[in-house]
C-alpha positions in Angstrom: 0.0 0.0 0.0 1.4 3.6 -0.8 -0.1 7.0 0.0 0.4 9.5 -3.3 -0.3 13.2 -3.4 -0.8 14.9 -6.2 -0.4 18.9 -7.0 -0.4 20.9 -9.8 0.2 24.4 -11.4 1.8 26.3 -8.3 3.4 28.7 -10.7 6.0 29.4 -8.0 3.9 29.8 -5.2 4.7 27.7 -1.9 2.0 27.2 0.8 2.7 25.2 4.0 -0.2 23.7 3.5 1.2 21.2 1.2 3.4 19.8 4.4 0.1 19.6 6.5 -1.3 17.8 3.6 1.8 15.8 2.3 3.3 15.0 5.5 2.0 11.1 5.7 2.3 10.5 1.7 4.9 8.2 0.3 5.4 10.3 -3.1 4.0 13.7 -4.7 3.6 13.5 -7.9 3.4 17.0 -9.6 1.7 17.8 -13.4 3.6 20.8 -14.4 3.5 24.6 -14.4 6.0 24.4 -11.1 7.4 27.7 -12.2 10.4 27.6 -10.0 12.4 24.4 -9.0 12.7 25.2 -5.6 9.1 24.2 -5.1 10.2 21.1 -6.3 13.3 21.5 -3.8 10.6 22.4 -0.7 8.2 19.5 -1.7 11.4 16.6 -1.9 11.8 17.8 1.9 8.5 16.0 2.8 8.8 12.7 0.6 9.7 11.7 -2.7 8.4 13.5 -6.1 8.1 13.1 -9.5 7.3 15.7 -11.8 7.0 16.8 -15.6 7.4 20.0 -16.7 4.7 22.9 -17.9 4.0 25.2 -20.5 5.2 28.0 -18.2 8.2 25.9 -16.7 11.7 27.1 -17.5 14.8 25.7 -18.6 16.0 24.9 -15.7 13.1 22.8 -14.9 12.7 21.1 -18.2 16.3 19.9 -17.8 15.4 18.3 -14.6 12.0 16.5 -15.9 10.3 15.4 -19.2 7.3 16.5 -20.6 5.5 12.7 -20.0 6.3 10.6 -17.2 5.1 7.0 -17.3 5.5 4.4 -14.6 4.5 1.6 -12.9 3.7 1.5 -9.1 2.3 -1.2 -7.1 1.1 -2.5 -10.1 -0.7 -0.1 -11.4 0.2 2.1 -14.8 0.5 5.6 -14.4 0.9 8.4 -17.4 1.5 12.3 -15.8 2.1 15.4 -18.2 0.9 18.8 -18.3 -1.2 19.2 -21.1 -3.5 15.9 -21.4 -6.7 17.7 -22.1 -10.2 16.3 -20.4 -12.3 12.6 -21.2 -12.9 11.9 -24.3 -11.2 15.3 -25.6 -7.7 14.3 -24.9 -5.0 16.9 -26.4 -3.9 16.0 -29.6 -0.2 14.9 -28.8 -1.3 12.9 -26.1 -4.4 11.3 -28.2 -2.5 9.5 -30.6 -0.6 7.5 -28.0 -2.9 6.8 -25.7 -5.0 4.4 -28.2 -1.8 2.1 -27.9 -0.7 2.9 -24.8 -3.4 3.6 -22.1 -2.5 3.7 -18.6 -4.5 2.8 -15.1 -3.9 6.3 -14.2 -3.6 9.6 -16.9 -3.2 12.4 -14.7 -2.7 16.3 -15.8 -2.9 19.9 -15.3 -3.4 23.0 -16.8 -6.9 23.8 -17.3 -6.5 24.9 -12.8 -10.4 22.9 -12.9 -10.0 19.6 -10.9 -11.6 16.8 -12.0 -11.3 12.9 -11.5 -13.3 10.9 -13.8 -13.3 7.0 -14.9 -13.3 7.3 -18.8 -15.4 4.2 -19.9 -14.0 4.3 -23.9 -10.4 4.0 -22.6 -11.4 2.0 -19.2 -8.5 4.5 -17.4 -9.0 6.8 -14.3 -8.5 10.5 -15.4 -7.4 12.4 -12.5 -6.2 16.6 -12.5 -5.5 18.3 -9.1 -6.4 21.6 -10.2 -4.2 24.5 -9.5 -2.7 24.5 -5.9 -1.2 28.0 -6.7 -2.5 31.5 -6.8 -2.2 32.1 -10.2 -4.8 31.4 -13.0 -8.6 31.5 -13.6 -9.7 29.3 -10.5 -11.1 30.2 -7.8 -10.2 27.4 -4.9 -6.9 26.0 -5.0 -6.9 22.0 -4.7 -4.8 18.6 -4.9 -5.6 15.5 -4.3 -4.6 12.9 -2.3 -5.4 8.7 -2.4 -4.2 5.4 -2.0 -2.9 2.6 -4.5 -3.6 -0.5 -2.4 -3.2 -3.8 -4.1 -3.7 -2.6 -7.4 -6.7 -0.9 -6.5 -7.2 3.3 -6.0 -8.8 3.8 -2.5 -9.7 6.8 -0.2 -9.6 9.4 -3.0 -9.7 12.9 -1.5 -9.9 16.2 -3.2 -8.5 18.6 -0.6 -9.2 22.7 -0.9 -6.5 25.2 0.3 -8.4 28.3 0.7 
């Protein structure tokens, strides 16, 4: 069993929060827009991370993480990027390789609207924190926090900063 939290979009913007919330997970797992790696540096201080890089990440972060990041953990498949789009209206890039290789998991950013929904055509859970920073069009800024126990996703939270 392992405890995963997942942020997104913090555009450089640090909260304590994310300790409070983080503090008892085994990884974060971060979809891009971190705007400056020492969130990334503050976040590693809790647990491990792994992270892909946004639109409005710089070099510096892009040489430090891809734009995909595709794993497997406790047996379960898992696909992170930025830019994934929503169910059933995946982006483009991401489109084409998900009809040959379609995870457990697809997990993204970007839009700052979080949403977790079991896409049916695909059979895959689609999963984006919304934005945790306090940049963008949203108006409460989330994450999301769950377990992968025995293959399965259990105790799926969607937890609101403001």
């Amino acid at each position: 069993m392992i405890k995963i939290g997942i942020i997104s979009d913090t555009h450089s913007y640090w909260d304590d929060k994310y300790i409070k919330y983080f503090s008892d997970c085994n990884e974060i797992w971060h979809a891009g827009d971190i705007g400056d790696i020492v969130i990334i540096d503050k976040l590693k201080k809790i647990t491990k991370v792994r992270a892909v890089y946004g639109n409005i990440d710089n070099h510096i972060v892009r040489r430090e993480y891809k734009e995909d990041n595709i794993f497997k953990i406790e047996g379960v498949n898992v696909w992170i990027t930025h830019i994934g789009g929503n169910p059933y209206v995946y982006n483009k890039r991401v489109r084409n390789k998900l009809t040959y290789n379609v995870p457990d998991i697809f997990i993204c950013g970007h839009s700052h609207i979080c949403k977790v929904q079991h896409d049916k055509r695909l059979n895959m859970l689609y999963m984006n924190p919304g934005a945790a920073g306090k940049y963008g069009i949203h108006k409460v800024r989330t994450l999301l926090r769950f377990v992968i126990d025995s293959g399965k996703i259990k105790n799926l939270e969607v937890v609101e900063l403001n």
